[in-house]
C-alpha positions as a Markdown table, in Angstrom:
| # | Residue | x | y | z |
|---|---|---|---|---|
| 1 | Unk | 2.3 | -5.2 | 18.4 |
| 2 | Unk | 0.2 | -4.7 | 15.1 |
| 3 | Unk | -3.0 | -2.2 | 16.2 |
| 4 | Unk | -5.5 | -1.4 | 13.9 |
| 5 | Unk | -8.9 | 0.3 | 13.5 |
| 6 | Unk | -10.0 | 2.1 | 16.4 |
| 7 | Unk | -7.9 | -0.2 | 19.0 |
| 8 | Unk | -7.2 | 3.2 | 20.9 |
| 9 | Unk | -9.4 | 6.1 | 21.7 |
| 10 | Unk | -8.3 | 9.7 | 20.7 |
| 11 | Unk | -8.3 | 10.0 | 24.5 |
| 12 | Unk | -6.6 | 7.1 | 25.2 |
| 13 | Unk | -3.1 | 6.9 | 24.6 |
| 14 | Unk | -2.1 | 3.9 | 22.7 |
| 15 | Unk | 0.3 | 1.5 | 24.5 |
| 16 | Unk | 3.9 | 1.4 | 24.2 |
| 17 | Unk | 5.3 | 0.0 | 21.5 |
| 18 | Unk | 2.5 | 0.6 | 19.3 |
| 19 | Unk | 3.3 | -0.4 | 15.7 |
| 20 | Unk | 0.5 | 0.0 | 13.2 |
| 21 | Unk | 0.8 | -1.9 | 10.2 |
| 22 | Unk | -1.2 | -1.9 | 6.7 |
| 23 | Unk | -0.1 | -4.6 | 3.6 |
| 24 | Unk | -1.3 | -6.0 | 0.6 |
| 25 | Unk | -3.8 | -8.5 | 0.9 |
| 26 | Unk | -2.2 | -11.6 | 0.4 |
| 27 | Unk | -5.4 | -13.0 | -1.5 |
| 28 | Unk | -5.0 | -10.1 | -3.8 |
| 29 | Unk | -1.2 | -10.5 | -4.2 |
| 30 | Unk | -1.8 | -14.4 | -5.1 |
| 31 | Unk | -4.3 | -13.8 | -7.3 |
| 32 | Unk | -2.0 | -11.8 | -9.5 |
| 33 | Unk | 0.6 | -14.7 | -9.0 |
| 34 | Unk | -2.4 | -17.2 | -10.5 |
| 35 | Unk | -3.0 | -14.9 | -13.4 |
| 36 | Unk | 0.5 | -14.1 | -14.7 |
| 37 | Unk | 0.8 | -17.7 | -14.6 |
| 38 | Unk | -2.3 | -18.1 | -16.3 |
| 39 | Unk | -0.4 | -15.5 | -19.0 |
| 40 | Unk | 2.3 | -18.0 | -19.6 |
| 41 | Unk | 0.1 | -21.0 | -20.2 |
| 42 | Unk | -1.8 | -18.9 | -22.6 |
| 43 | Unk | 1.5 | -18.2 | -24.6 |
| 44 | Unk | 2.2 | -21.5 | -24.7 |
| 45 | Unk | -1.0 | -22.1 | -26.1 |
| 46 | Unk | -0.5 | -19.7 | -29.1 |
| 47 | Unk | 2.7 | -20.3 | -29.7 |
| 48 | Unk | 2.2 | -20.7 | -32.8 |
| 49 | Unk | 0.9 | -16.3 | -33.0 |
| 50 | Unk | 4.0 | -14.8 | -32.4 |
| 51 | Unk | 2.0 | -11.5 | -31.9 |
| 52 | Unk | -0.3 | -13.5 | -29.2 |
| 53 | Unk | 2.7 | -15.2 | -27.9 |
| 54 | Unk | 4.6 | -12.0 | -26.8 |
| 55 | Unk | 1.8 | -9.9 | -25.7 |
| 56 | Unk | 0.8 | -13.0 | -23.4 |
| 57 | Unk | 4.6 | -13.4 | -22.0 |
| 58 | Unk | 5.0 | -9.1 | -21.6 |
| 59 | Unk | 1.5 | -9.2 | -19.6 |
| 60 | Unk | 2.7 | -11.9 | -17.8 |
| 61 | Unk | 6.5 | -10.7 | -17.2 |
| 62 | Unk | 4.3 | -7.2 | -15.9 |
| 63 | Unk | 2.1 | -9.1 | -13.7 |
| 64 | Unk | 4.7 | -11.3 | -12.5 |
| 65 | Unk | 6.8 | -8.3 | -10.9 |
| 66 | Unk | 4.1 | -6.4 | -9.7 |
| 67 | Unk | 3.0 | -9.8 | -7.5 |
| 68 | Unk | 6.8 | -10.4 | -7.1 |
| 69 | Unk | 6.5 | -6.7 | -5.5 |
| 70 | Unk | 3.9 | -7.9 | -3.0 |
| 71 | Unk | 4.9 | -10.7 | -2.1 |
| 72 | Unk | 8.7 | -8.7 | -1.0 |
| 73 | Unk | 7.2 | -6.1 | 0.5 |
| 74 | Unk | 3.8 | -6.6 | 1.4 |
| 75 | Unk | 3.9 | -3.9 | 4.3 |
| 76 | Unk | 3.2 | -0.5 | 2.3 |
| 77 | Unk | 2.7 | 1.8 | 5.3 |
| 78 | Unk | 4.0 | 1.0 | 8.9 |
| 79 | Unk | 3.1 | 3.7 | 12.1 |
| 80 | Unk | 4.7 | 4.4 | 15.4 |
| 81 | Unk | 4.9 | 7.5 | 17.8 |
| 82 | Unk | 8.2 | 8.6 | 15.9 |
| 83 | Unk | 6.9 | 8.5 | 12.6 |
| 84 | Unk | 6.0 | 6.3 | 9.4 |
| 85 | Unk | 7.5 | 4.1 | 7.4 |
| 86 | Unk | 6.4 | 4.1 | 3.9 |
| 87 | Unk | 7.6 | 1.9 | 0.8 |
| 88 | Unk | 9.1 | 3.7 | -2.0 |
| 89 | Unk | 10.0 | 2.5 | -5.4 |
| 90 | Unk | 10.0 | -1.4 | -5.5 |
| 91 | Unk | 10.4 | -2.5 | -2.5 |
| 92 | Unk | 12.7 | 0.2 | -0.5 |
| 93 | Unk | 11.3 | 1.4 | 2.8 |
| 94 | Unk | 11.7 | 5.1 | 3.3 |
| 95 | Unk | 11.4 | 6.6 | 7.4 |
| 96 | Unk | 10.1 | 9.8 | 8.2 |
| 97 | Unk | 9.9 | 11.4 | 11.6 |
| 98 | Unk | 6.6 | 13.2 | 12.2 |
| 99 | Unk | 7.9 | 16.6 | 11.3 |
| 100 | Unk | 8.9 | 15.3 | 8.2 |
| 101 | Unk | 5.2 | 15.0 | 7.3 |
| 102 | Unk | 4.1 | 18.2 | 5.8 |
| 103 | Unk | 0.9 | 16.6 | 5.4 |
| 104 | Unk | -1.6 | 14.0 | 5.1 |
| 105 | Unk | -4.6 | 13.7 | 3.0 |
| 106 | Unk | -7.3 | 11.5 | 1.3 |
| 107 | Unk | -7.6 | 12.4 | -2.4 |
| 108 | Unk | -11.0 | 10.8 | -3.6 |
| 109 | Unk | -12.2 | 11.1 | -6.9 |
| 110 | Unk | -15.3 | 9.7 | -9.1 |
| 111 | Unk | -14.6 | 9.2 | -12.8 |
| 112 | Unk | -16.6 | 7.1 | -15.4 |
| 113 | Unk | -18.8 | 5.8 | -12.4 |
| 114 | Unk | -15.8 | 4.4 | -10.2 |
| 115 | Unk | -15.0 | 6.0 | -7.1 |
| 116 | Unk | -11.1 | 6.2 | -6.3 |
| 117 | Unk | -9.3 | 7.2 | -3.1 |
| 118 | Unk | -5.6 | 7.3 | -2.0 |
| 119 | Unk | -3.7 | 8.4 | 1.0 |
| 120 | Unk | -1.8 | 11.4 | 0.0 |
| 121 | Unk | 1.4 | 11.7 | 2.4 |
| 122 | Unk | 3.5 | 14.7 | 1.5 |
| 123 | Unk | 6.8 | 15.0 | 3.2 |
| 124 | Unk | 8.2 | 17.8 | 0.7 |
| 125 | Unk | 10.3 | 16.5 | -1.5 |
| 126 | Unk | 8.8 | 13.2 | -1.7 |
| 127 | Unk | 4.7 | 12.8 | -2.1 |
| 128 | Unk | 3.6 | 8.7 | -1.0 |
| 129 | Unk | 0.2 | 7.7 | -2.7 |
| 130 | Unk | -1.2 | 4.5 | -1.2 |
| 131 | Unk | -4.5 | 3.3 | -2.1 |
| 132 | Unk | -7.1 | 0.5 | -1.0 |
| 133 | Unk | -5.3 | -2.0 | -2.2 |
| 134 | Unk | -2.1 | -1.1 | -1.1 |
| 135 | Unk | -3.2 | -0.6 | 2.5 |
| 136 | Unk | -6.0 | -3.5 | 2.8 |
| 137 | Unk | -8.0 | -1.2 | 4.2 |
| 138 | Unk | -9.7 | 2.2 | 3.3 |
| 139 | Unk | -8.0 | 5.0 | 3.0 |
| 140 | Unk | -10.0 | 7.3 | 5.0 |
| 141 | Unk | -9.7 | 5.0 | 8.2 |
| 142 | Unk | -6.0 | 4.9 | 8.0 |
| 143 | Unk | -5.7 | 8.6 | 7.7 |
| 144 | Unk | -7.9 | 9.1 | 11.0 |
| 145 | Unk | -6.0 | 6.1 | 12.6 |
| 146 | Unk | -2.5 | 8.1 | 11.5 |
| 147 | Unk | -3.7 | 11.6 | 12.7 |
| 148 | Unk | -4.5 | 9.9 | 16.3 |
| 149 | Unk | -1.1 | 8.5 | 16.5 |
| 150 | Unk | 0.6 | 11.9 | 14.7 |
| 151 | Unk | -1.4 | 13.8 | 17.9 |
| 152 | Unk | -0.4 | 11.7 | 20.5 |
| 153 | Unk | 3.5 | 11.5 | 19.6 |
| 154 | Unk | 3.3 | 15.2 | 20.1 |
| 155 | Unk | 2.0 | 14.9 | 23.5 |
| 156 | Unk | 4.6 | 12.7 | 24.6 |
């Protein structure tokens, strides 16, 4: 069952079996297919520049693997009432139990006129940054949506 934003009440308790999920946009993941694509047509079109030519095909190799990323694990951040899943590295999936989650934060900052947040989830050794484009969603909502589930898998 995929739930999302507000689809239970913090006095409701969510139905069994609740899975939250948040992924990469697949519009965003295929528009990075499209450009490293793009890339390579450019390099073919300067050929001739071998300077152009392999800054065109390392952008494009860079690209490639970063939408080759999304498009193998497109789920970043997965929720139950046992805990999270979280991708880590490339595209390994790391599980943590609630009390393996120290804690959980949103981390915003404003620099040169852009406004960034992430979701900070700190399990001690490890520390998970997801951001909006990563979750498809703002981080602030999922954090609220993740502290309702954390507070009702201690009740149960």
């Amino acid at each position: 069952m995929d739930i999302r934003s507000g689809a239970f009440s913090a006095s409701t308790p969510p139905p069994a079996g609740t899975d939250l999920r948040w992924r990469v946009s697949t519009g965003f993941a295929a528009l990075k297919a499209c450009a490293a694509i793009a890339l390579l047509l450019a390099g073919v079109f300067v050929a001739g520049d071998r300077r152009a030519l392999a800054a065109a095909l390392i952008a494009a190799a860079i690209l490639g693997v970063y939408a080759l990323r999304d498009f193998i694990a497109p789920v970043r951040l997965a929720a139950d009432l046992e805990g999270l899943t979280v991708v880590s590295g490339y595209a390994s999936r790391r599980r943590l139990d609630w009390a393996q989650v120290e804690r959980m934060r949103v981390d915003a900052r404003s620099r040169g006129g852009m406004r960034s947040e992430l979701l900070e989830i700190d399990a001690g050794e490890h520390l998970f940054l997801l951001s909006r484009y990563d979750l498809n969603a703002h981080p602030a909502d999922v954090h609220e949506e993740l502290l309702r589930l954390r507070g009702f898998s201690s009740r149960a």
